[in-house]
N, C-alpha and C positions, 0 to 999 in steps of 0.2 A: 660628866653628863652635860651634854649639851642644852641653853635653852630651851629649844623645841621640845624637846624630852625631858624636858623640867615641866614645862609647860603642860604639856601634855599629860599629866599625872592626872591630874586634877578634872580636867574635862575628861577622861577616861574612865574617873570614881563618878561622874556625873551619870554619862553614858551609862556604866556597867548596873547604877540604881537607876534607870530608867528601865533599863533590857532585865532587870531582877524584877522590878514591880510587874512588868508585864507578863514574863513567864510565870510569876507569883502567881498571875490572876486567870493564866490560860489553867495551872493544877486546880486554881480554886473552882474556876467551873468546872474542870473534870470532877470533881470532886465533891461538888455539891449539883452534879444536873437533874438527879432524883429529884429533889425538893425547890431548887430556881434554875429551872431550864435554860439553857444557854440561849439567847438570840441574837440570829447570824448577823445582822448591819455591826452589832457591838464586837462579835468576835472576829470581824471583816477589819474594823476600825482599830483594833488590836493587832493584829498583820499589819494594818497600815501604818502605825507609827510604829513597832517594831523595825520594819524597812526600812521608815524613815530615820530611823536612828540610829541603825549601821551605817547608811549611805551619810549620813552625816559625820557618821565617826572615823568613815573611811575616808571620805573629801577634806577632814582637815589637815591629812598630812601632805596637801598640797602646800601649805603655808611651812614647811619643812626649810625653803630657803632665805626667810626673811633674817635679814642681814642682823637688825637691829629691833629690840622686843621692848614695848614699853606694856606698861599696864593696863590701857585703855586696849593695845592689841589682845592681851592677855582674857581682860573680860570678858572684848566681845566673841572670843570664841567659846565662851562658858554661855553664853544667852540659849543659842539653840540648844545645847542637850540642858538647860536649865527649863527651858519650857516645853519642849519632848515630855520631862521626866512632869512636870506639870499636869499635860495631856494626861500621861498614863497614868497618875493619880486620881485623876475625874475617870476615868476610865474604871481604874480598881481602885475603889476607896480601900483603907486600911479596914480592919473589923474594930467596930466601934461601937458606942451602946447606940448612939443618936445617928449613926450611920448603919443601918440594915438593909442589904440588899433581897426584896423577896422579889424583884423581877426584874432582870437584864434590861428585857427593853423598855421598862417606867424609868428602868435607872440613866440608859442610855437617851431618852429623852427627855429627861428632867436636867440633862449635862452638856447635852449636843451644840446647843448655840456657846459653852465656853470652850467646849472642844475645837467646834469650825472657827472662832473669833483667836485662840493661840493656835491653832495648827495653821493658819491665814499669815500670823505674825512671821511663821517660821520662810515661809515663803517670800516676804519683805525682805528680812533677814539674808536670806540668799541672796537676793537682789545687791543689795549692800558688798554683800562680802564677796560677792564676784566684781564688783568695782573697785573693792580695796587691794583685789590681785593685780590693780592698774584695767586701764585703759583699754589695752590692744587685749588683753585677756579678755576683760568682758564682751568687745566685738566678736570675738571671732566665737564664742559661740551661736550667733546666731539670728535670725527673726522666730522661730521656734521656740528657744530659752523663753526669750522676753515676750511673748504671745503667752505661752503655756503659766509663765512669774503672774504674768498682770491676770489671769482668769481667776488665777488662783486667789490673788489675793483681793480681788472684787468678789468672786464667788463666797470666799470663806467666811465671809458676818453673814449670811444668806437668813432669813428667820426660821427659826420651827415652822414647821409647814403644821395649816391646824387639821387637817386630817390625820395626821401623821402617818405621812406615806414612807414606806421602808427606804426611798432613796434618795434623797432629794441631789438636786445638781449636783453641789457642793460636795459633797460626797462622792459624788461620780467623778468630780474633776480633779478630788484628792488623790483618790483611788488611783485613776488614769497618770495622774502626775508621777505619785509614784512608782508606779509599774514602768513608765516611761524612762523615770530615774534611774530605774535599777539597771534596765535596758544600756544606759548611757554609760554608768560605772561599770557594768561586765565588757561591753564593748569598748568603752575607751580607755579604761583604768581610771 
């Protein structure tokens, strides 16, 4: 077995319990929408890191040719699917006595500013890890990349809005980002 595919075990068990918590919690509201009605920014927000966490587990096997693997390489590709899987925990809390969900959207905005402050990180994160592919790699993606990087990760502390309007920026620029992303991995591999 090659490193990469050593390597890889491990962020893939990360990923796979982040993509299990969230389809976990897509059955859970099929399954309980009788008695805690699904609401839609929360089940939006659950699409949206689900995506983000294929597109993530599909971009790491761009690091597939690094020569030489040390441990600090090794961690920092366990950070994002360690805080994805994060997200989708405040997202679907486990069933707990002190943890009862009777409404999606009290739950999703009693969780939202932890949500937008790690799903913001994951966007840094990128940042980073497109620089550690070198140099000429991170140029050539772009004014676009690093426009769309930096919204995101200004946007994403954004506060609860005290109305609590169903979308705030932050949200719209996740959303957007991501759709964007998927865009960029179908088209460019």
């Amino acid at each position: 077995m090659d490193p990469f595919s050593y390597i890889c075990v491990l962020t893939s068990i990360v990923a796979g319990l982040a993509v299990t918590r969230l389809v976990s919690g897509f059955g859970q509201l099929l399954q309980t929408r009788a008695r805690t009605p699904p609401y839609w920014v929360h089940a939006l927000w659950m699409v949206n890191v689900l995506l983000t966490m294929i597109i993530t587990w599909w971009v790491q096997y761009r690091w597939r040719n690094v020569p030489h693997w040390t441990l600090f390489l090794f961690l920092w590709l366990l950070v994002a699917p360690l805080i994805l899987y994060l997200v989708a925990a405040l997202l679907f809390p486990t069933n707990q006595d002190d943890v009862v969900v009777t409404s999606w959207r009290q739950h999703y905005y009693a969780n939202n500013q932890k949500i937008f402050l790690l799903f913001g990180l994951t966007f840094a994160i990128d940042l980073v890890d497109t620089l550690l592919k070198g140099l000429t790699y991170f140029l050539s993606l772009g004014p676009l990349y690093y426009g769309s990087m930096l919204m995101q990760i200004a946007l994403s502390p954004s506060p609860r809005p005290q109305n609590r309007r169903d979308i705030t920026p932050s949200s719209l620029s996740s959303i957007f980002s991501t759709t964007s992303e998927c865009l960029g991995v179908i088209c460019c591999g």
